[in-house]
C-alpha positions in Angstrom: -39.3 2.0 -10.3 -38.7 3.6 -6.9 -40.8 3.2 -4.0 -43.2 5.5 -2.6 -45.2 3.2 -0.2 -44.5 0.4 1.5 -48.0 -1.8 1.9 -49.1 -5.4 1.5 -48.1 -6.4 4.9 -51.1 -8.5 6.4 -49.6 -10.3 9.4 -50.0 -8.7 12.4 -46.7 -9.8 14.2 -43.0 -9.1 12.4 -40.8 -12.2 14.0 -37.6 -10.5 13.0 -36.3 -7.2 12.9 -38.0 -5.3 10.6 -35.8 -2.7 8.6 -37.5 0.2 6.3 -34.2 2.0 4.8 -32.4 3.8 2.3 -35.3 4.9 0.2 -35.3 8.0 -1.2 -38.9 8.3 -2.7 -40.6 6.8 0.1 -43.5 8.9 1.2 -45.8 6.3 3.1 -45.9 3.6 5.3 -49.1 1.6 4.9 -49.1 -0.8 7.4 -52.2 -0.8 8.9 -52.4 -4.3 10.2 -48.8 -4.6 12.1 -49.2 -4.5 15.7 -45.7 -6.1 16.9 -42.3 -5.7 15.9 -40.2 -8.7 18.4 -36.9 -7.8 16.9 -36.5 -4.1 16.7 -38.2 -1.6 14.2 -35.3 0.5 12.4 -36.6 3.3 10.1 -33.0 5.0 8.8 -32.4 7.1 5.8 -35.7 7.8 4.4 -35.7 10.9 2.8 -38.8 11.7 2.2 -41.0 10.2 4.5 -43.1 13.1 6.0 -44.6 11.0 9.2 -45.3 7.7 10.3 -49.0 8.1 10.3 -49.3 4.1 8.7 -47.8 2.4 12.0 -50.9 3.3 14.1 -51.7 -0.4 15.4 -48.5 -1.2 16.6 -48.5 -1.7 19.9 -44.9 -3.1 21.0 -41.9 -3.4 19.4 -39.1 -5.0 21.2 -35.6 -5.3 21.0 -35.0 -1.2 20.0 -37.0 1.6 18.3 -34.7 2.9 15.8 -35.3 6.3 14.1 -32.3 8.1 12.1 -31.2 9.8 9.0 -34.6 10.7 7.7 -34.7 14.0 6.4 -38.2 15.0 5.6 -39.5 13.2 8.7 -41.0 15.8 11.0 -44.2 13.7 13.4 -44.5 9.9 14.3 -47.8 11.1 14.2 -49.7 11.8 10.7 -49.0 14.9 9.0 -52.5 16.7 10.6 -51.0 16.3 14.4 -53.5 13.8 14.9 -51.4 11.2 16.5 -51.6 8.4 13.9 -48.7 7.4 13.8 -47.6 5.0 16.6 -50.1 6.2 18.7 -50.8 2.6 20.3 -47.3 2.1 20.8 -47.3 1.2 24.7 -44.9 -1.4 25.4 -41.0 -1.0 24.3 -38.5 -3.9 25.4 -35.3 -2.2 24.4 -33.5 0.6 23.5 -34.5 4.1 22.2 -32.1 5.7 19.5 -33.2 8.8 17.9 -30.9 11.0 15.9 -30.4 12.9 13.4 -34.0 13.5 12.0 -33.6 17.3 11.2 -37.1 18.6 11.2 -38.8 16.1 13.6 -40.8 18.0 15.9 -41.9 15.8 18.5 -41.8 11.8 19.0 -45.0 12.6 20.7 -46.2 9.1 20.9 -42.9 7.9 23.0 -44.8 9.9 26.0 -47.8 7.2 26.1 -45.7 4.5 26.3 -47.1 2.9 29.6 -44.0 0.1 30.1 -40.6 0.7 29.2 -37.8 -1.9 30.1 -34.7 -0.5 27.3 -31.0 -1.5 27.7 -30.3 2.7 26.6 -31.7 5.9 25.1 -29.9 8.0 22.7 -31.2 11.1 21.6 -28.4 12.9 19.3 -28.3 15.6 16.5 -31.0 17.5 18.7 -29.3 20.7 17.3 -31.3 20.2 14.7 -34.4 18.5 16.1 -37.3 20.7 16.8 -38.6 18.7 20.1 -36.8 18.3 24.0 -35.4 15.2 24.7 -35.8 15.5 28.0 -39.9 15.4 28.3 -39.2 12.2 26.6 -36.0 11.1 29.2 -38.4 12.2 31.9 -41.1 9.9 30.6 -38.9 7.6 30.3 -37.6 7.7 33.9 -41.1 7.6 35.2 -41.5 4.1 34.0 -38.4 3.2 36.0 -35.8 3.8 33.3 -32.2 3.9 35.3 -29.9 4.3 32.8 -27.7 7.5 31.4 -28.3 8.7 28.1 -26.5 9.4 25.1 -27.3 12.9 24.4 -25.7 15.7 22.5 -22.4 16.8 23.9 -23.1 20.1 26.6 -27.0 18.8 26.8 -28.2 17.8 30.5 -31.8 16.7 31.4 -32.6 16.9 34.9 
């Protein structure tokens, strides 16, 4: 059988990196109740997960915020714009990578982050993206990130 959502996580606090990927017929996350990540949160290859609408309580995730290879994604927030999904994310200890998520439209959640302290930001395959990485590098910056970007080759942000 194939998953479709991923639910039955009751502890608020993931000690370990936490790794949702490769599944085709996933459609939901359902993890209403997870407000930490401490070793990174990847979320890779995932075609059909729409949003991440069911990540709304997090509220740190440290290590990296990884986002990649997921086809059908197109908000962090829920499908409605409402801003679900990692909407109480405000606190990311580590790195940034975002690629490759054709349809995303924005990461709109990255720009109430209130404390950032990441090693690096990547932002690639924005060719395809439907959002400017660069209101997001400018966030970034603003919370005293020093660092230069990966971005796609030609692409500049003030």
């Amino acid at each position: 059988n194939a998953l479709t959502a991923l639910q039955g996580i009751t502890q608020p606090i993931i000690f370990g990196e936490f790794i949702v990927k490769n599944n085709a017929t996933l459609t939901t996350l359902e993890l209403a109740t997870l407000t930490e990540v401490q070793k990174g949160l990847k979320i890779q290859n995932n075609d059909s997960l729409i949003d991440l609408s069911g990540l709304s309580a997090i509220t740190r995730i440290s290590d990296f915020l990884y986002v990649a290879g997921n086809a059908s994604l197109s908000e962090f927030n829920g499908g409605s714009g409402d801003g679900d999904g990692l909407k109480n994310l405000t606190t990311l200890d580590g790195a940034l990578y975002l690629f490759n998520n054709p349809v995303l439209n924005t990461p709109q959640p990255l720009l109430n982050l209130t404390a950032f302290s990441g090693a690096g930001v990547s932002m690639t395959g924005q060719d395809n993206m439907r959002f400017d990485p660069c209101a997001i590098l400018a966030h970034l910056r603003s919370l005293g990130y020093m660092g230069t970007p990966t971005l796609d080759s030609g692409m500049t942000c003030p």
